[in-house]
C-alpha positions in Angstrom: -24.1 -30.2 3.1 -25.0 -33.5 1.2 -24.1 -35.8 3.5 -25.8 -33.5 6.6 -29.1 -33.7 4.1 -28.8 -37.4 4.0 -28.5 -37.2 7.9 -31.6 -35.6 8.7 -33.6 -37.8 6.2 -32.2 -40.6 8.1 -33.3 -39.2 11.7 -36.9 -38.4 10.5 -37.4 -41.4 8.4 -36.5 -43.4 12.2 -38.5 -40.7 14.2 -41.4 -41.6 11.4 -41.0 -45.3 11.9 -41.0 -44.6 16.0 -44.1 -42.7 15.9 -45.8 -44.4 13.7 -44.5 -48.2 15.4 -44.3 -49.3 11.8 -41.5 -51.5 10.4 -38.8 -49.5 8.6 -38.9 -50.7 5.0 -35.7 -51.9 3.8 -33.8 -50.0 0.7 -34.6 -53.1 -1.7 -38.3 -52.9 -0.8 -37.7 -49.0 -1.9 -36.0 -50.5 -5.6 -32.6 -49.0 -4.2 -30.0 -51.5 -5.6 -26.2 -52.0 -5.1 -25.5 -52.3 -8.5 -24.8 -50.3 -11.1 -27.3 -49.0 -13.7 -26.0 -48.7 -17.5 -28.6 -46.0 -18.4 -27.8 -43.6 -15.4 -25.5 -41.0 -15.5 -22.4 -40.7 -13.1 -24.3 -37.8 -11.4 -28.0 -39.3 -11.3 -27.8 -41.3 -8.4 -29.6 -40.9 -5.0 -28.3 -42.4 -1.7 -30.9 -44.7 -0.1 -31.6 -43.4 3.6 -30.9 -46.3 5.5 -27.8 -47.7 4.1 -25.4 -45.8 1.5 -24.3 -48.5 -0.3 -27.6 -48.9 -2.1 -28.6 -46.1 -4.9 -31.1 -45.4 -7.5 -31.4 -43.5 -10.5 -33.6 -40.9 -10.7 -33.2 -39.9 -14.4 -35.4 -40.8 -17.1 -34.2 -43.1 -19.7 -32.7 -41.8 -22.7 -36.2 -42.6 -25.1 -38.4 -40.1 -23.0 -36.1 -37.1 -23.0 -36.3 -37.5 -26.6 -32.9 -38.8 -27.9 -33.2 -41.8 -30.5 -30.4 -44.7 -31.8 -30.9 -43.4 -35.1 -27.6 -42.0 -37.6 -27.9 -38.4 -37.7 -24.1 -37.5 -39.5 -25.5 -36.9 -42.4 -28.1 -34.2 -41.9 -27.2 -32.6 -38.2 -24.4 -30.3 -37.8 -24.9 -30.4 -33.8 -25.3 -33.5 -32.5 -25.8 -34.6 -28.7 -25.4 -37.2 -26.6 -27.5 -38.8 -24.3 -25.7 -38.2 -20.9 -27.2 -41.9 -19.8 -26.5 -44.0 -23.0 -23.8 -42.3 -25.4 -25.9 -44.6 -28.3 -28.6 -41.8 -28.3 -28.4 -38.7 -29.6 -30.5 -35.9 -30.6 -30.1 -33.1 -33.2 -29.6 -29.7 -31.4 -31.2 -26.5 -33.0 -30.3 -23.2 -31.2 -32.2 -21.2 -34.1 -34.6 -22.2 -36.8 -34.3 -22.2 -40.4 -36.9 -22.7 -43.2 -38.4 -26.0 -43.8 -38.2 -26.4 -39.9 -41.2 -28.2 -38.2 -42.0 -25.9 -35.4 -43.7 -27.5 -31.9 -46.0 -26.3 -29.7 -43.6 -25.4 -26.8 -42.0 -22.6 -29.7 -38.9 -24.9 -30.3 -38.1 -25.9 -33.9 -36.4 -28.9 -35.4 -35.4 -30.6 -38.7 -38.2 -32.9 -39.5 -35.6 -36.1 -39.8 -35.5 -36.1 -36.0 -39.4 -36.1 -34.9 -40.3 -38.6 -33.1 -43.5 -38.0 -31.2 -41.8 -36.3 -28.2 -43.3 -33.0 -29.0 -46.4 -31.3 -30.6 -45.7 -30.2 -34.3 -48.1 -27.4 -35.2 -46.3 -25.7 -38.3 -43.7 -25.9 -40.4 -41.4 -22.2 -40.6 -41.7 -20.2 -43.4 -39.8 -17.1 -43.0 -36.9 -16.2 -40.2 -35.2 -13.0 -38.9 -32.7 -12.0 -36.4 -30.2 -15.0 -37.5 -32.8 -17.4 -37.0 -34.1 -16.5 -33.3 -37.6 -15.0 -35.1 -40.1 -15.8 -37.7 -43.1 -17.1 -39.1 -44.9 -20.3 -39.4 -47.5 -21.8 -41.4 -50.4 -24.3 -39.9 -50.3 -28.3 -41.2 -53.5 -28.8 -42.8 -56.2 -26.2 -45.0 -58.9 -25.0 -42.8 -62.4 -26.1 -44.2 -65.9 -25.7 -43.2 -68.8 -27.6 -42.1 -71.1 -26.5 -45.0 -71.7 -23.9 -46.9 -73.9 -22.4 -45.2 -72.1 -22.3 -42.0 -69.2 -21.0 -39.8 -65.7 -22.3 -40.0 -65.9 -24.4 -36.7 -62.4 -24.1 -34.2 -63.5 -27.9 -32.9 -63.1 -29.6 -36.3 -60.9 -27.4 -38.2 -60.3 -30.1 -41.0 -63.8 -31.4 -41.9 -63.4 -33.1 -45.7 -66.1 -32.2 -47.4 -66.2 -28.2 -48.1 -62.3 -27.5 -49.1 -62.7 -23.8 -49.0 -63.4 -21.0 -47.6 -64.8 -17.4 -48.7 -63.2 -14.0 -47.9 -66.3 -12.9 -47.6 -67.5 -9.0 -46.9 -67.9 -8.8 -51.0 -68.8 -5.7 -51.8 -67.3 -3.6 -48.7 -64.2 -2.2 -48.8 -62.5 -2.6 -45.3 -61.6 0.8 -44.2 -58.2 0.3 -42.2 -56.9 -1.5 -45.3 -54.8 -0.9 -48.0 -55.9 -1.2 -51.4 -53.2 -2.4 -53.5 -53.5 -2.6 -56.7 -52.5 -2.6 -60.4 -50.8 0.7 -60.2 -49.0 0.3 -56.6 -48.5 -3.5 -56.0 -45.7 -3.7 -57.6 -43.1 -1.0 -56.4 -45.2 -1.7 -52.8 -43.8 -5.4 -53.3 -40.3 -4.9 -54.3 -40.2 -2.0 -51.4 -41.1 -4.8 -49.2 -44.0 -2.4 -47.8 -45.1 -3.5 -44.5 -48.4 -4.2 -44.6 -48.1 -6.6 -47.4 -46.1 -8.6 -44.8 -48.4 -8.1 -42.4 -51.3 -10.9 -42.1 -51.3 -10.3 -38.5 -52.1 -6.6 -38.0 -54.5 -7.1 -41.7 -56.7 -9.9 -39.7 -56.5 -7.5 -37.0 -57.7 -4.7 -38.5 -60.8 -6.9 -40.9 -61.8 -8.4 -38.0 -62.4 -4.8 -35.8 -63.5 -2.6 -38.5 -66.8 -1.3 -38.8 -69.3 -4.1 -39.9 -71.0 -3.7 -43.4 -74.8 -2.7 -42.8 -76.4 -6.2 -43.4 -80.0 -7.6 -44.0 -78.8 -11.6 -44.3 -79.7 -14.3 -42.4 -77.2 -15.5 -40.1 -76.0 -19.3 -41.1 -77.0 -18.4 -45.0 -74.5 -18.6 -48.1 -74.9 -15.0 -48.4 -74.4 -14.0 -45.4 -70.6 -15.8 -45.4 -70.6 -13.6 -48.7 -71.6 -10.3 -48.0 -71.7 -10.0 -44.0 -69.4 -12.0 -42.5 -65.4 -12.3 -43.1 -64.7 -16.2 -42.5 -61.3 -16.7 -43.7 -59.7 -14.1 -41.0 -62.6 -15.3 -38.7 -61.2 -19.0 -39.4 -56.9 -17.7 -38.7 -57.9 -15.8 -35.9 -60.1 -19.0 -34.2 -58.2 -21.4 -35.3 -56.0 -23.3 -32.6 -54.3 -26.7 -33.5 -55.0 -29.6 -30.8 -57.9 -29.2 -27.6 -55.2 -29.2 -25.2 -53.5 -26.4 -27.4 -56.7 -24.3 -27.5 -55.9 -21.4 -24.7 -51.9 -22.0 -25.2 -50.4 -19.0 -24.9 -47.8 -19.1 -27.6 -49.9 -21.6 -30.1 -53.7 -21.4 -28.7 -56.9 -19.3 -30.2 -56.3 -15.9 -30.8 -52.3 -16.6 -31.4 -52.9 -17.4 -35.8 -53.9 -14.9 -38.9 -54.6 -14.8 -42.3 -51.4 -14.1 -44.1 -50.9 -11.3 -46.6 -50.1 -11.7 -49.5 -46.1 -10.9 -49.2 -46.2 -13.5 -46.6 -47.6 -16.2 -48.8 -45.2 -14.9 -51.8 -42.4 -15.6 -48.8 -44.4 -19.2 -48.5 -44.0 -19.7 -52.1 -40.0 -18.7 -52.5 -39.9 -15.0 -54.7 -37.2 -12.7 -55.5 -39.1 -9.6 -55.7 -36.1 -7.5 -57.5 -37.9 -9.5 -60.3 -41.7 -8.5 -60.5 -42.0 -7.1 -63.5 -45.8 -7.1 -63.6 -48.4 -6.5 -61.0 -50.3 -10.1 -61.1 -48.9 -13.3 -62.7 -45.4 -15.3 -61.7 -42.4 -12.9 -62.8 -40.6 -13.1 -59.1 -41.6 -16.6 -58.4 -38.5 -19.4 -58.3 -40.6 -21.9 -55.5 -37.5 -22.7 -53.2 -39.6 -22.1 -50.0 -42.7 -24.4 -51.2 -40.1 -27.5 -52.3 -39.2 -27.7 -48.9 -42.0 -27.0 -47.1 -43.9 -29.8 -48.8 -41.4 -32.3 -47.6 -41.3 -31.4 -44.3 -45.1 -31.5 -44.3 -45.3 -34.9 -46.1 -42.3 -36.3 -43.6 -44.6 -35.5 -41.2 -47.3 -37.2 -43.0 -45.9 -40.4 -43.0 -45.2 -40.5 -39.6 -49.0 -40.4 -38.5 -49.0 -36.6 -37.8 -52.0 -34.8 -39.3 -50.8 -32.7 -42.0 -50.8 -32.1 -45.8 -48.9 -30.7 -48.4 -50.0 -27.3 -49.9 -52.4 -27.6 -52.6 -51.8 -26.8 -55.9 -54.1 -24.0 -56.3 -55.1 -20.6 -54.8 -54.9 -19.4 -51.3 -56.6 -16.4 -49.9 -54.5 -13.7 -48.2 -55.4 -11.3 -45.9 -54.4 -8.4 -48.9 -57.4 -6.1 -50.3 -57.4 -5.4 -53.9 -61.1 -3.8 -53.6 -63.9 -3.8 -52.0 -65.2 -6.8 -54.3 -61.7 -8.8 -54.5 -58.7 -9.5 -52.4 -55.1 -11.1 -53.6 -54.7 -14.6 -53.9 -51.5 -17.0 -54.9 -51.4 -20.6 -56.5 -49.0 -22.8 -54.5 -48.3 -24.2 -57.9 -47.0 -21.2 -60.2 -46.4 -18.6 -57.5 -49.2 -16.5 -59.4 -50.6 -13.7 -58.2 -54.3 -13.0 -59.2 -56.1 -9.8 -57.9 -59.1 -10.9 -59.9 -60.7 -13.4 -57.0 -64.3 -11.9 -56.0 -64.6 -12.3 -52.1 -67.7 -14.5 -52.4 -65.5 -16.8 -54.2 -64.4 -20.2 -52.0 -60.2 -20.8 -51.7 -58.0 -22.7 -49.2 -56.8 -21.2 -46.5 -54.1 -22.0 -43.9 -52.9 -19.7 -41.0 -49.6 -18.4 -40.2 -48.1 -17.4 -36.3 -45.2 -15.5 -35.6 -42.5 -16.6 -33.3 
């Protein structure tokens, strides 16, 4: 069937040149050649039309598809070569595992082997199902233009304003749970769902009934009292232009985690919670490696930070005047943390 292929590319090439009374271009002119290329696989050859014993390779060099010269023995269990150059490999990944930076096409891989090939956009958190599932945290703390104004999609990292508020102080968000001092803890160590939930809590702040209102739009206290940014922020928050109307990464796809979800961020053992705020639980195995991965990816011109060492807002209500926070430092939990009070923010995705 190959050969018959060739044959009819042959007539209609001729019939072209007939028709057209041009002169048939010869297979060098086409950058056929006779000799061998050292970067082509056995297989990766085409015939030139006009005389078999030219051929040309039509697969991409061993650089673009991502494989690199570099020793991987020592940190890759599954190591391939590339089928055009056995002197470049790439580190395989079938599942993810924590610490893993996690690209924009839902693939994961250990941070050694980036190499600008593909979109990072988090760094995994949490996995499930042997690996196959998850969750991801974004690579930078969402900020705000001012204080006075919205967090904005286009420019999710503007320097100046580090934090964001909660905001809706003083309303209790009816489709939440309340937890509190005299259920957090046996909610925590029964691993209750909606403390592991960010996704369905941003869900449910961001459709409930709004508070009745009588601020200015654009003011301070209307980011206090009428307006919740942070899951405003997680649920508009997309990573790159290009990325903004992805369908696994874009707008839309990130939430504001709960508080269970940043504990998981952190590293806990929650047989251990003794109390129902503070840092019995907390051993920070998660965070340790997380921040490396984020500041590997740091130093190779990728914009992204480690976690600061202070609180982040979850999307778990205490109140209607406070929600949960934890301190990427200590693992604390505080319950204390008014909603017109400013903290850092990132966003987490499920994969």
């Amino acid at each position: 069937m190959k050969y018959v292929l060739i044959l009819m590319m042959v007539l209609f090439s001729n019939q072209a040149v007939a028709l057209n009374c041009e002169k048939q271009p010869t297979c060098e002119e086409l950058n056929y050649s006779k000799d061998d290329d050292p970067q082509c696989a056995e297989d990766g050859y085409i015939l030139c039309p006009f005389d078999f014993s030219y051929k040309k390779c039509l697969q991409p060099d061993c650089e673009s598809l991502g494989f690199t010269q570099s020793d991987k023995t020592s940190w890759c269990k599954n190591i391939a070569a590339c089928p055009n150059n056995k002197d470049y490999t790439t580190c395989i990944k079938a599942t993810c595992e924590i610490g893993d930076v996690y690209y924009s096409d839902g693939s994961c891989g250990l941070v050694e082997d980036y190499n600008g090939s593909k979109t990072p956009v988090g760094v995994v958190y949490y996995v499930s199902d042997g690996g196959y599932h998850g969750k991801v945290i974004n690579l930078k703390n969402l900020t705000k233009i001012s204080e006075s104004s919205a967090f904005d999609p286009a420019n999710p990292y503007y320097t100046k304003y580090c934090c964001l508020y909660w905001g809706y102080y003083g309303y209790d968000v009816q489709m939440l749970t309340n937890y509190n001092e005299n259920n957090v803890v046996d909610r925590l160590k029964m691993y209750d769902s909606d403390l592991y939930n960010g996704k369905g809590n941003t869900d449910k702040i961001l459709t409930t009934d709004k508070p009745h209102c009588t601020h200015a739009e654009n003011t301070k206290e209307y980011y206090h009292y009428c307006f919740p940014q942070a899951a405003q922020a997680a649920h508009d928050f997309y990573p790159q232009e290009e990325l903004k109307n992805d369908s696994k990464v874009g707008k839309g796809k990130w939430y504001l985690p709960a508080l269970g979800e940043l504990m998981d961020l952190f590293g806990y053992d929650n047989s251990q919670i003794t109390v129902f705020n503070g840092t019995t639980g907390a051993n920070g195995k998660n965070i340790t490696v997380i921040n490396k991965t984020l500041s590997t990816l740091k130093s190779k011109d990728v914009v992204a930070e480690t976690l600061t060492d202070n609180y982040y807002w979850s999307s778990s209500e205490y109140s209607n005047n406070a929600s949960w926070v934890l301190h990427m430092s200590t693992g604390s939990r505080g319950n204390t943390s008014t909603k017109n009070d400013g903290y850092y923010v990132r966003v987490s995705l499920q994969f």
